[in-house]
C-alpha positions as CSV (number, residue, x, y, z in Angstrom):
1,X,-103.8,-87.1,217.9
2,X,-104.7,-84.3,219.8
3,X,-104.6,-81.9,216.6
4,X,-107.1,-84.7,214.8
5,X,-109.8,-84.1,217.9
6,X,-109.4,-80.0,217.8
7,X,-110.0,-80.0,214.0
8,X,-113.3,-82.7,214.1
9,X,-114.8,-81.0,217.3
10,X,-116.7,-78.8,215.6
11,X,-117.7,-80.8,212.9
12,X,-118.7,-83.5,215.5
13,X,-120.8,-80.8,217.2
14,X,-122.4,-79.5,213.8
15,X,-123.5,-83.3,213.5
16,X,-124.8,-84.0,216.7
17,X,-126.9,-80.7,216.1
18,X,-128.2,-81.7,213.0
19,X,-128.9,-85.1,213.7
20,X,-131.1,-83.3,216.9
21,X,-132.8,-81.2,214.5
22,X,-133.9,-84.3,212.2
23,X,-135.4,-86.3,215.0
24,X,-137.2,-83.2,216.3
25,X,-138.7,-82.7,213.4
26,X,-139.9,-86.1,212.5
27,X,-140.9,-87.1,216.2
28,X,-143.1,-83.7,216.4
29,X,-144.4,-83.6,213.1
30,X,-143.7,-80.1,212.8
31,X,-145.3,-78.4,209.6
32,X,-142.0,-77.8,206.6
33,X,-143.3,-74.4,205.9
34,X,-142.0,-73.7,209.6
35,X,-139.0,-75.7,210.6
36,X,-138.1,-77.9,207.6
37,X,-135.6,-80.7,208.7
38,X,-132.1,-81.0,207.8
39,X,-132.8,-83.1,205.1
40,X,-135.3,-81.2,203.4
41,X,-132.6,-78.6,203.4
42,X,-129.8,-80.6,201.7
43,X,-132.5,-81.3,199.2
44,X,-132.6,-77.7,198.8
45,X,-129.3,-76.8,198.4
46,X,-128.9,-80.3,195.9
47,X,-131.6,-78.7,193.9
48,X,-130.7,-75.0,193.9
49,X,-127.1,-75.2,193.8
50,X,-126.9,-73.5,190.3
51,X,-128.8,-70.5,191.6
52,X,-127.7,-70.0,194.8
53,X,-123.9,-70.4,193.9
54,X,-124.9,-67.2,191.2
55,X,-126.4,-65.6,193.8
56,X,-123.7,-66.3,196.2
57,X,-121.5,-64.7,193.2
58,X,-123.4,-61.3,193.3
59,X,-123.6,-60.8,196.9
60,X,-119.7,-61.5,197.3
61,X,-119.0,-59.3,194.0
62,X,-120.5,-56.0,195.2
63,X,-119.4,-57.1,199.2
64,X,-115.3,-57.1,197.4
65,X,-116.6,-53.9,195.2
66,X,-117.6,-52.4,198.2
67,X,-114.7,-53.7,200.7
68,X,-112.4,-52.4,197.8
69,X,-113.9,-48.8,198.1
70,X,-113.7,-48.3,201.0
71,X,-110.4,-49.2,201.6
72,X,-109.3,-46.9,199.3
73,X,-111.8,-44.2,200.9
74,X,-110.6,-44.7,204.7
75,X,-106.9,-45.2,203.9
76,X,-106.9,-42.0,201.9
77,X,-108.9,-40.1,204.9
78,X,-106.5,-41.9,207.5
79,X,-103.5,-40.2,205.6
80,X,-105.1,-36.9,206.0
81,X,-106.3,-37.2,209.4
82,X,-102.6,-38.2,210.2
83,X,-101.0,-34.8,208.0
84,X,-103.6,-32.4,210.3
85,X,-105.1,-32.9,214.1
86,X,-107.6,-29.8,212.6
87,X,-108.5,-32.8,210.0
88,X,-108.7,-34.9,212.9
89,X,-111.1,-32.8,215.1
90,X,-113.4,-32.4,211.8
91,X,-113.7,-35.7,210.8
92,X,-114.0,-38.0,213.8
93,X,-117.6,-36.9,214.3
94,X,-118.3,-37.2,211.1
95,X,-117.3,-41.3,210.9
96,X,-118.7,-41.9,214.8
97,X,-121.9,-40.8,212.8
98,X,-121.6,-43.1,210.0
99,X,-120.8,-46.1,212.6
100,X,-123.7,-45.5,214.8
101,X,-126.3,-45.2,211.7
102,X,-128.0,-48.6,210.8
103,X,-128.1,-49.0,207.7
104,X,-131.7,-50.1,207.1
105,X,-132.8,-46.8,208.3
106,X,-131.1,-44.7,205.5
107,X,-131.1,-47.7,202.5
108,X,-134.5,-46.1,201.3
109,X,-133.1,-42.7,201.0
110,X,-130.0,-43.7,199.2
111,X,-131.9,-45.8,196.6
112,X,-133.7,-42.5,195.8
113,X,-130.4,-40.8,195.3
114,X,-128.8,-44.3,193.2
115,X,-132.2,-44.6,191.3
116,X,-134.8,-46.9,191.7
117,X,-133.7,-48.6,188.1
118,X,-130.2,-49.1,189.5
119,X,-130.3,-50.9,192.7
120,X,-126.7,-51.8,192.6
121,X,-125.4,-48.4,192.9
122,X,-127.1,-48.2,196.1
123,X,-125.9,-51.4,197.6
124,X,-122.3,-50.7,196.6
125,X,-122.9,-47.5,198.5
126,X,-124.6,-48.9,201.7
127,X,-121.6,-51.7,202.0
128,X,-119.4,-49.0,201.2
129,X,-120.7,-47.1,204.3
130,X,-120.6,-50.2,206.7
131,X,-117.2,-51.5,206.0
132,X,-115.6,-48.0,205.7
133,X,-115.4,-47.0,209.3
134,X,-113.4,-50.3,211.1
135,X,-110.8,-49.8,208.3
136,X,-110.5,-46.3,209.0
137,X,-110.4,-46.5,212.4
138,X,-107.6,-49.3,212.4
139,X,-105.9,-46.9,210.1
140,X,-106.1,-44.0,212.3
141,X,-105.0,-45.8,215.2
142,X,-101.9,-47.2,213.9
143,X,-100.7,-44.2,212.7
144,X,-100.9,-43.0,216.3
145,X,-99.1,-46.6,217.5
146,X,-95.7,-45.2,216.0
147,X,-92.7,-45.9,218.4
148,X,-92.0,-42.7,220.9
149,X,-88.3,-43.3,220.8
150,X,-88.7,-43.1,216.7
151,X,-90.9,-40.4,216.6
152,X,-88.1,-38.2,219.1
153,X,-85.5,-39.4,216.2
154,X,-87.6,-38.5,213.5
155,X,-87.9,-34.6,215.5
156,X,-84.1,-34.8,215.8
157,X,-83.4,-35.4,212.0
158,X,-85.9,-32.4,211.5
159,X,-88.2,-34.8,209.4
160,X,-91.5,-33.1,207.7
161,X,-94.9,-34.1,208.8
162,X,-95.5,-35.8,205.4
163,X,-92.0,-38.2,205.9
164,X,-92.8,-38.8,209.1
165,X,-96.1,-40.6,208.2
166,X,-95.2,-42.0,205.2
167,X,-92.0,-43.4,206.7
168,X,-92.4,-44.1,210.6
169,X,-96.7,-43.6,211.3
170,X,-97.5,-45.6,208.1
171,X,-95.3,-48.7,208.7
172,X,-96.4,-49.0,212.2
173,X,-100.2,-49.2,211.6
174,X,-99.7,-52.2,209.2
175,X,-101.2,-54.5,211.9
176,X,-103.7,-52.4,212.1
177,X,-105.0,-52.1,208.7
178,X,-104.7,-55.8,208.5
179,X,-106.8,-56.1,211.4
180,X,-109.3,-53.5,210.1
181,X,-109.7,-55.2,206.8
182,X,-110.7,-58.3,208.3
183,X,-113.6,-57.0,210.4
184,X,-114.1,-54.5,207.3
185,X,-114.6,-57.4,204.7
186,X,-117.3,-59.4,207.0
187,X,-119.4,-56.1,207.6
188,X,-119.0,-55.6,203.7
189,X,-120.9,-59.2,203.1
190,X,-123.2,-58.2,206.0
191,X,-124.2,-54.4,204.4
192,X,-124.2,-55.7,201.0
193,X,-127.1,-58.3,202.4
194,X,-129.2,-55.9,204.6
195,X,-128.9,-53.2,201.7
196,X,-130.6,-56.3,199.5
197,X,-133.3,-56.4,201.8
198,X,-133.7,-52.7,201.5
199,X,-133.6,-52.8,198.3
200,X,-136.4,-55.4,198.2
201,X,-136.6,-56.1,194.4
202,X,-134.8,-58.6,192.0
203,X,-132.8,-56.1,190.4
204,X,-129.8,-57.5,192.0
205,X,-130.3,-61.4,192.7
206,X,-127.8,-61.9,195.1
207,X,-129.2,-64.3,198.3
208,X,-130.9,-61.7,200.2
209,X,-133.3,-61.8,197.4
210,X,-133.2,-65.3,197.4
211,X,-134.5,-65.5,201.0
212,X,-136.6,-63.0,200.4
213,X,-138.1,-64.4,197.1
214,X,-138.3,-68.4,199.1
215,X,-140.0,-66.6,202.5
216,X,-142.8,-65.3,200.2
217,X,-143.8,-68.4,198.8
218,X,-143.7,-69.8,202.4
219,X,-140.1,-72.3,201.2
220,X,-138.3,-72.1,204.0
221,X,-136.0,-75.2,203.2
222,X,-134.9,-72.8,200.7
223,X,-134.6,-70.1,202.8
224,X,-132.3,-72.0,205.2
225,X,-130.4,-73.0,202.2
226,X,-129.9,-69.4,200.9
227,X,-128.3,-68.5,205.4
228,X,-126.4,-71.8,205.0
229,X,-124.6,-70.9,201.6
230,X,-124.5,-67.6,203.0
231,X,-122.6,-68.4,206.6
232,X,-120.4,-71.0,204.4
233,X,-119.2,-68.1,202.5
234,X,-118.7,-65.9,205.5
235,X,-116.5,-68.3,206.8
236,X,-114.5,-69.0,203.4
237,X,-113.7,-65.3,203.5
238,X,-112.7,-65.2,207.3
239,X,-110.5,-67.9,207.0
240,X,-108.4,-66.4,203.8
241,X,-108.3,-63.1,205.4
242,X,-106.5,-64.6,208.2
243,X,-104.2,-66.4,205.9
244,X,-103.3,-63.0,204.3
245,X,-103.3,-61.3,207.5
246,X,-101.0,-63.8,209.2
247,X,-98.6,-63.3,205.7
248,X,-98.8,-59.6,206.2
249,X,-97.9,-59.8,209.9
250,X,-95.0,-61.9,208.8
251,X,-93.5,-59.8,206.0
252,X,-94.2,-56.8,208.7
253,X,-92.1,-58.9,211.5
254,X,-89.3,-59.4,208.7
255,X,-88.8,-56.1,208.1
């Protein structure tokens, strides 16, 4: 019984929102251009359900392009960082910049360098950016999380820096990585959406243009549409990377 409450809180919660947010509306009479009411919405989203889901579709495609990337990028800098503390030293200011630099402030510069015909280069780039640094730090940190007492054995066997994190440092940062790819993949949806905005055009439709596109003709049911298919599919994503994380952890445990 108690399991059947936890799961319809929120959904009870969502509903006594909502239900707020219609009367509000109605009793003050508030103009639809600037708080539609919940209904106009689901009119919305029943109408545009076609073209947001293809919009959904591009955002999360070059979000998993990007997410994808820089995996790739920050596992293979991790690696080096963990061969060479001179590596280390070099690149950790480096990626503190990249964390600390919003995105919207260099977007117009890197759609110069992508091409103003090619939009999509740029986005992929700017998501790439974002997501890149929690997944590198996660790496980095597990390779450092390696047991002392198996590090002191790995000295005593006489292992090579290279064995020792491919076979002890490596293992240990599983968690880690896991952990890294979960916040990594959420920032990718989020840069992939601000570098739309940047980007400001339709040359890729994904639902930042379609909030962009709906707030210029003053549609803001369709606006609210575009955030709500947008949060759904954040969530979606959340919820199967904790699936696989909580498979990885367990395939870790087993071994």
């Amino acid at each position: 019984m108690n399991r059947v409450i936890d799961a319809l809180a929120p959904f009870a919660l969502i509903a006594l929102l909502l239900a707020g947010w219609e009367i509000a509306c109605r009793v003050t009479g508030v103009p639809a251009y600037f708080l539609p009411a919940p209904s106009d919405v689901a009119v919305a989203l029943a109408t545009d359900t076609g073209s947001l889901m293809q919009a959904a579709w591009n955002t999360l495609s070059v979000a998993l392009i990007s997410l994808v990337i820089a995996s790739l990028a920050a596992q293979a800098v991790a690696l080096l960082v963990g061969l060479s503390p001179l590596i280390d030293r070099a690149v950790r200011p480096l990626a503190s910049v990249l964390q600390v630099t919003p995105v919207v402030a260099i977007a117009p510069l890197v759609l110069i360098w992508a091409g103003i015909d090619h939009p999509e280069r740029a986005i992929i780039a700017l998501a790439v950016l974002v997501a890149f640094f929690p997944i590198f730090s996660g790496a980095v940190t597990g390779l450092k999380a390696a047991d002392p007492d198996l590090e002191r054995l790995f000295d005593l066997y006489g292992a090579s820096r290279l064995q020792r994190v491919l076979r002890l440092r490596l293992p240990s940062a599983v968690p880690f990585l896991l952990e890294g790819h979960k916040v990594g993949a959420g920032l990718a949806v989020i840069g992939a959406v601000v570098a739309e905005f940047g980007a400001g055009s339709g040359g890729v439709r994904g639902l930042a243009w379609r909030i962009l596109d709906a707030g210029n003709k003053l549609q803001t049911a369709r606006m609210i549409a575009a955030l709500v298919v947008l949060g759904l599919m954040g969530v979606v994503l959340h919820a199967l990377l904790e699936r696989a994380e909580k498979i990885g952890l367990a395939w870790w445990r087993g071994r």
